[in-house]
TORNUVO-250771 format. One record per residue (C-alpha): residue in one letter; x, z, y. Coordinates in steps of 0.1 Angstrom, whole numbers, plus 5000, padded with zeros to 4 digits. Layout:
% TORNUVO-250771
aXZY
...
***
This chain:
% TORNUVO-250771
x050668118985
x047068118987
x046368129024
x043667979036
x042168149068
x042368079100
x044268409111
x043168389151
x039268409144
x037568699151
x035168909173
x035869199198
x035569519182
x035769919187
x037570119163
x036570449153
x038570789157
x040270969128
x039471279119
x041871489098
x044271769095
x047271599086
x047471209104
x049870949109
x049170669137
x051370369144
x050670019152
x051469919113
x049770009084
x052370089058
x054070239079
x051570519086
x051070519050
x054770579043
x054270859067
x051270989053
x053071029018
x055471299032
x053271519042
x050971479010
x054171528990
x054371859010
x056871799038
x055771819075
x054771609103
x058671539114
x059671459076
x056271199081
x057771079119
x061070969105
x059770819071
x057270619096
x059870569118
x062770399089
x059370189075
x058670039115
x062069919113
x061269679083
x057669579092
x057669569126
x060969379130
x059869209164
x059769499179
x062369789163
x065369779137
x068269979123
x070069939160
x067170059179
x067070349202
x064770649204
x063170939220
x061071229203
x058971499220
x057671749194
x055672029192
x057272309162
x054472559162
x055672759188
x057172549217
x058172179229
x061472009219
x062771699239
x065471439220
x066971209236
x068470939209
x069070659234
x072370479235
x075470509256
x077670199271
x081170119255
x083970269268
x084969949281
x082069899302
x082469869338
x080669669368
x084269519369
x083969399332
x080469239332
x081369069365
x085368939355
x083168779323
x080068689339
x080968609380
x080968799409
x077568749415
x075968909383
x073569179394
x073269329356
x074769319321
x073168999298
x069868999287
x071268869251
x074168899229
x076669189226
x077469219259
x073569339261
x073969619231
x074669969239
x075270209209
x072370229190
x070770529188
x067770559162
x069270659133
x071570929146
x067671059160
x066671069127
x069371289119
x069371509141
x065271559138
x065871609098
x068671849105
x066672039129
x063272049114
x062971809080
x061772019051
x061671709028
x065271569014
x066471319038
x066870999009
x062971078999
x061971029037
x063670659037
x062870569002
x059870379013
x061170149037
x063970059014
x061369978989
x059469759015
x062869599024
x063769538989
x060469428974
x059169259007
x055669269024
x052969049037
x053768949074
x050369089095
x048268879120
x050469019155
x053769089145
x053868749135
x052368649171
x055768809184
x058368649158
x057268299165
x057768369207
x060868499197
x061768199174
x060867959202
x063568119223
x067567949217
x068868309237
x067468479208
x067968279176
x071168129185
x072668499186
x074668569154
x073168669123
x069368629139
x069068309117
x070068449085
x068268749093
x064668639107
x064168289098
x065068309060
x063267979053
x064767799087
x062067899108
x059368269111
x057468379082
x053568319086
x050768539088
x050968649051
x054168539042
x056168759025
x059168879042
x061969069020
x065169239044
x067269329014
x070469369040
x068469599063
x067969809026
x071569779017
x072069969053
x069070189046
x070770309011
x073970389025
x071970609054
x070170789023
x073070879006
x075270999038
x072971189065
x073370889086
x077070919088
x077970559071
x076270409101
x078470579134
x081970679111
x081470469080
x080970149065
x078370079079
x080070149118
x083169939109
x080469659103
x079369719132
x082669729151
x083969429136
x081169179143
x081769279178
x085069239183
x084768889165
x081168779191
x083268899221
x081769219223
x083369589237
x081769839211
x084569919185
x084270249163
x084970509185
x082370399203
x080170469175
x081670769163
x081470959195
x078170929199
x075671209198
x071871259210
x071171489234
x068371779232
x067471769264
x063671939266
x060871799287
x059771749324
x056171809335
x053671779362
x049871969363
x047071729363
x043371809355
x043972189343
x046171989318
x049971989320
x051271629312
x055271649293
x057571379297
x061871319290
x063771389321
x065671039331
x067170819322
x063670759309
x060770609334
x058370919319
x058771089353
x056770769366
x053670889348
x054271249361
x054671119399
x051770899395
x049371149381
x050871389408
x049471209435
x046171079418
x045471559415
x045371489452
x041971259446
x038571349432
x038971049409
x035671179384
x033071129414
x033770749414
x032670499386
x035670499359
x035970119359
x035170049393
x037269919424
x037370229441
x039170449407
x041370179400
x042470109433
x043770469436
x045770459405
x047270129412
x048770229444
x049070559430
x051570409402
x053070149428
x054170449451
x055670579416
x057670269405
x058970259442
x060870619440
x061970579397
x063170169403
x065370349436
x066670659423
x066270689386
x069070659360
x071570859339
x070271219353
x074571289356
x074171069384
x071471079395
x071271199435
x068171329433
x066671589405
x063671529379
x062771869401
x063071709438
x061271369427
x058271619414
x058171849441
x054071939449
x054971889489
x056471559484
x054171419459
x051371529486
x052871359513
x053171049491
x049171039483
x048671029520
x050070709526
x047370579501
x044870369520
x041070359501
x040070079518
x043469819513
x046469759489
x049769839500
x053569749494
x055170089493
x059270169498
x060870479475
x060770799497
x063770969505
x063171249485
x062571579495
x065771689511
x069071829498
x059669759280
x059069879215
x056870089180
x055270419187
x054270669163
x052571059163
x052071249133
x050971589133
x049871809102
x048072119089
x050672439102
x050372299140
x053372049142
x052871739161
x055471459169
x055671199198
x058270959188
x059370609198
x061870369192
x062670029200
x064969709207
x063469649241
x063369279245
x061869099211
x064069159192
x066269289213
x070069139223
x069368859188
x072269029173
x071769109139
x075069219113
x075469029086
x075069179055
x073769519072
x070669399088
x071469629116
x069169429142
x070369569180
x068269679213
x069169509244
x069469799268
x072669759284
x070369469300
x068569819317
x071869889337
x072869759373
x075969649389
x075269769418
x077870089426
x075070219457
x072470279426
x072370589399
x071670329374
x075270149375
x077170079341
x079970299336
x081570439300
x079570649278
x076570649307
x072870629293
x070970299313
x067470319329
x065170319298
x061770229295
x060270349265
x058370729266
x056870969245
x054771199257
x052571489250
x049771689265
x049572099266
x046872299284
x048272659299
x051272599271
x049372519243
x049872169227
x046471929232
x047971599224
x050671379212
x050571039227
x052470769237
x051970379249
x054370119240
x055169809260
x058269799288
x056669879324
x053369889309
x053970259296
x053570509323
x050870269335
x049470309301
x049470679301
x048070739335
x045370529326
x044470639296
x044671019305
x042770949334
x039670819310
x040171149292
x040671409317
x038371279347
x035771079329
x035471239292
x036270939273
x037471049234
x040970869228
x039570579211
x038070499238
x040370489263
x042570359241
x040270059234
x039170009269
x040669699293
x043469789312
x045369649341
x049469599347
x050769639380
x054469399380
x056069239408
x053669309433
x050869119413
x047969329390
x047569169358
x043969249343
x043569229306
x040569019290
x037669239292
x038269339328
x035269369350
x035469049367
x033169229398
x036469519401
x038969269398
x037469049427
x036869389447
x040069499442
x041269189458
x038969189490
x041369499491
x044369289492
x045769339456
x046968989443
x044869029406
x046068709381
x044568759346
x046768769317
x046368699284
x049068889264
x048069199248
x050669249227
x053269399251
x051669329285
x049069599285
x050669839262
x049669939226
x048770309221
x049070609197
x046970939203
x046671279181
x044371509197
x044171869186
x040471999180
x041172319171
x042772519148
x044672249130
x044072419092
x040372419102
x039272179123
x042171989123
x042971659145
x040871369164
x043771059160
x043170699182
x045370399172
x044970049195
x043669769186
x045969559204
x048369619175
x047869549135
x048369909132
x045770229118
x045570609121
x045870759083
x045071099075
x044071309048
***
C-alpha cells in the first residue's frame, strides 16, 4: 500500500453549498454517490435514501450496520410521512430479567452484548419505504453496497478516528464476532486501508432477492436467533418475525413563521420542538449570533427541554403525558419565563400542563425530499456482530430504564427512549428543508442551533452547518474548537460551567441540510453537508 501522508494535517476550511435539482448529502462519499445513481438512473429521491442508506452500512461501519435502527421523515409531493423503524425489546424482557441477571441494583439494560440489542430495525425501514414509495426495483437500490462489501473500499480519514476508539475498548471487541468482523488483520484498518465485508454482502444478497424478508422470517433471522440463544441473549425468531415499523406521522411546533417537524416519542425530536418553543418567546435576531447573550438563551432554553423529555418521554403507549400536552403554547410560555438573561440555571421537568449514528437527505427534481437516519447508537453499537451475516447490532435496549415510576421502563415488544431524529422544515405547509444532525444528545442541540443561524440570523445552511457549536451534558457546556473564547468566558460570569472539548466527531453533531429554492424542476435545491464528517453533498 502506498501510503505515505500524514492523514491528521490540515487547515480549517469552509465548504461551499450545492446547488442542484436532484442531491444526495451524507457524511460519506460513496455513499451519496450510490445515492446519486438512482435517481440518475431515473428512480426518485426515496429509491436514492435507501440505496444511500444500504451503502452507510458498509462504509460507515463505526457508526451504522445491517442491525441498525431508523427513522424517516419524507416529503411525497403533496404531504409529510413519519416512519418509525426503531426496534422493540424481546418478549422476554422485563425490569425483572435484567435485574435476576445483572443485580438488584441495575438502573438499565447493558451497555454491551446481547442483553443491550433490541430488534433491529433498518432493514424492515427500507422495506416498508420501497413498498410505499420506491419506483426503482428493490435488488438495483442495494446493488451498490453489495459491490462495496464485496470489492472493498479505501477506509477515510474519520471513520477510521472512530474504529480505532472503538478497538481500544475490550466491552466492544471482546463481543462475539466483532473480531472477525472489524479487525480482519487483528487490529482496525488504517486511513486508506482497504476494508472488504463480504459477510455483510452475503446478508445484503439475501435482502435483494427477498424484500427484506430473509432477515425477520428467514435465514438470515434464524442466524440471528441462534447466535443469541448461544451468547445468552433473549431475542429468538418470533421476536424477529413480529416485528413491524410503525407509520406514525410527525409532531411540530411554529418557530420563526417556519413550522419545525419532528417524530412523536419515543424519539428526543420533541426536545428540539420544546426548545425552539420557548426560544419564539425571545427576540433572539437583535442580539449578536455568537455572542453570550444568544447563546445563553438557547442553552437554558434546551436545558429546560432535556429536563421535561429525560422525565417523561418514552414509548408514547406509555407515556403519561402527550407529544400534545408537552407542546402546549401556554406551557411552553410559562417555561421561557423561568429563563434568567443575566445567570445559568439548573432546571426540574415541569409537570405538564394538566390532565446518541449516519444521516442522510436526498431530494430530487418532482419535489420529493427525504430526512432519514439510522444508527447503532454506541460505536458500534452492543459489539455484536453474526458470524457469517455481518449483521452488526445497535445498542438501544441500553436507552431503557428499570425504573417501573418512568415511561421509559423495559417491558415486551416496548420501543426505548431513542436518540436519533430526522427532521424537516415546512413554511405554512409547504416543505423548505430536509435536515437532520447526527450525534446522541447532540441532536436536538444541533437542530436548534443550526435553525436558529437560519431563521433569526440569515445564515445559508453551510454556514451554520460549519459554524462552532456548543453541547450542553451533565450540567457542563462543552464548546467546540473555534468557539469564541470572549462568549465562552461570558457565558461563565453567567454561571454556566463551559469545559472545551475536542471531539467533533460525535460530540457536536455532524449535519445534513437540503434546502428548497424554489420550484425544484427550475431552481432546484441549495444542499449543506458538515465538515466534521468525511462526507459531501452530490447532485446533478
Amino acid at each position: 500500500m502506498n501510503n505515505p501522508f500524514d492523514w491528521s494535517a490540515g487547515y480549517a476550511s469552509r465548504r461551499s453549498p450545492v446547488f442542484a435539482r436532484n442531491i444526495v448529502s451524507t457524511s460519506h462519499p460513496l455513499a451519496a454517490q450510490a445515492g446519486l445513481a438512482q435517481l440518475q438512473a431515473g428512480g426518485n429521491a426515496v429509491d436514492a435514501a435507501i440505496a444511500t442508506a444500504a451503502m452507510m452500512t458498509i462504509v460507515e461501519p463505526c457508526s451504522n450496520g445491517l442491525g441498525s435502527d431508523a427513522f424517516c421523515i419524507l416529503w411525497d409531493g403533496q404531504q409529510l410521512h413519519g416512519l418509525n423503524a426503531s426496534g422493540t425489546a424481546p418478549a422476554a424482557w422485563t425490569p425483572e430479567y435484567f435485574k435476576g441477571k445483572y443485580g438488584a441494583d441495575a438502573k438499565t439494560p447493558p451497555k454491551r452484548g446481547w442483553d443491550s440489542v433490541t430488534v433491529p430495525g433498518a432493514v424492515a425501514g427500507w422495506m416498508a419505504l420501497h413498498q410505499r414509495f420506491g419506483k426503482r426495483p428493490f435488488a438495483d437500490l442495494l446493488a451498490p453496497a453489495i459491490e462495496a462489501a464485496e470489492r472493498g473500499y479505501a477506509v477515510p480519514v474519520i471513520v477510521q478516528q472512530k474504529w480505532t476508539n472503538a478497538a481500544s475498548l475490550a466491552e466492544i471487541t471482546q463481543q462475539p464476532g466483532f473480531a472477525e468482523a472489524f479487525l480482519p488483520r487483528g487490529r482496525e484498518p488504517a486511513v486508506g486501508e482497504r476494508f472488504a465485508f463480504a459477510q455483510a454482502a452475503r446478508t445484503l444478497r439475501l435482502v435483494a432477492a427477498t424484500k427484506g424478508e430473509a432477515y425477520y422470517r428467514g435465514e438470515v433471522a434464524a442466524a440471528i436467533a441462534a447466535h443469541a440463544k448461544a451468547h445468552g441473549g433473549a431475542m429468538t425468531g418470533a421476536d424477529l418475525a413480529a416485528y413491524r415499523p410503525e407509520w406514525v406521522g410527525t409532531i411540530s411546533t411554529r418557530y420563526r413563521g417556519h413550522e419545525l417537524h419532528e417524530i412523536p416519542p419515543n424519539g428526543q425530536g420533541i426536545a428540539a420542538l420544546i426548545a425552539l418553543g420557548i426560544l419564539e418567546h425571545f427576540d433572539l435576531g437583535v442580539l449578536p449570533v455568537d455572542g453570550v447573550a444568544s447563546q445563553h438563551l438557547q442553552i437554558e432554553a434546551m436545558k429546560l427541554a432535556f429536563a421535561d423529555v429525560y422525565r417523561h418521554v418514552g414509548d408514547a403507549r406509555a407515556m403519561k403525558l402527550t407529544a400534545a400536552q408537552m407542546l402546549d403554547a401556554a406551557y411552553l410560555k410559562s417555561r421561557a419565563a423561568l429563563i434568567d438573561p443575566k445567570r445559568a440555571q439548573d432546571f426540574g421537568p415541569g409537570h405538564g400542563p394538566l390532565g446518541g449514528t449516519i444521516y442522510l437527505t436526498a431530494a430530487d427534481a418532482s419535489g420529493m425530499m427525504v430526512s432519514f437516519i439510522q444508527s447503532n447508537y454506541m460505536g458500534f453499537g452492543s459489539g455484536v456482530v453474526v458470524p457469517g451475516y455481518g449483521v452488526s447490532l445497535q445498542n438501544r435496549g441500553h436507552g431503557f430504564t428499570l425504573d417501573a415510576s418512568r415511561a421509559n421502563v423495559v417491558a415486551p415488544g416496548k420501543r426505548p427512549f431513542h436518540t436519533i431524529i430526522p427532521a424537516f422544515l415546512t413554511k405554512n405547509g409547504a416543505p423548505v428543508m430536509s435536515f437532520g444532525v447526527m450525534g446522541g444528545d447532540m441532536q436536538p442541540q444541533g437542530h436548534l442551533q443550526t435553525l436558529v443561524r437560519m431563521l433569526d440570523y440569515q445564515q445559508h445552511p453551510q454556514a451554520a452547518c460549519d459554524a462552532p457549536r456548543w453541547r450542553f451534558n451533565a450540567g457542563i457546556v462543552n464548546n467546540e474548537q473555534g468557539f469564541s473564547e470572549a462568549t465562552a468566558t461570558g457565558l461563565r460570569a453567567l454561571g454556566h460551567r463551559v469545559e472545551p472539548f475536542a471531539d467533533s466527531y460525535q460530540d457536536y453533531g455532524a449535519g445534513q441540510f437540503i434546502w428548497r429554492l424554489g420550484d425544484p424542476s427550475v431552481e432546484g435545491y441549495a444542499a449543506a453537508s458538515d465538515p466534521r464528517r468525511d462526507g459531501q453533498a452530490a447532485g446533478y
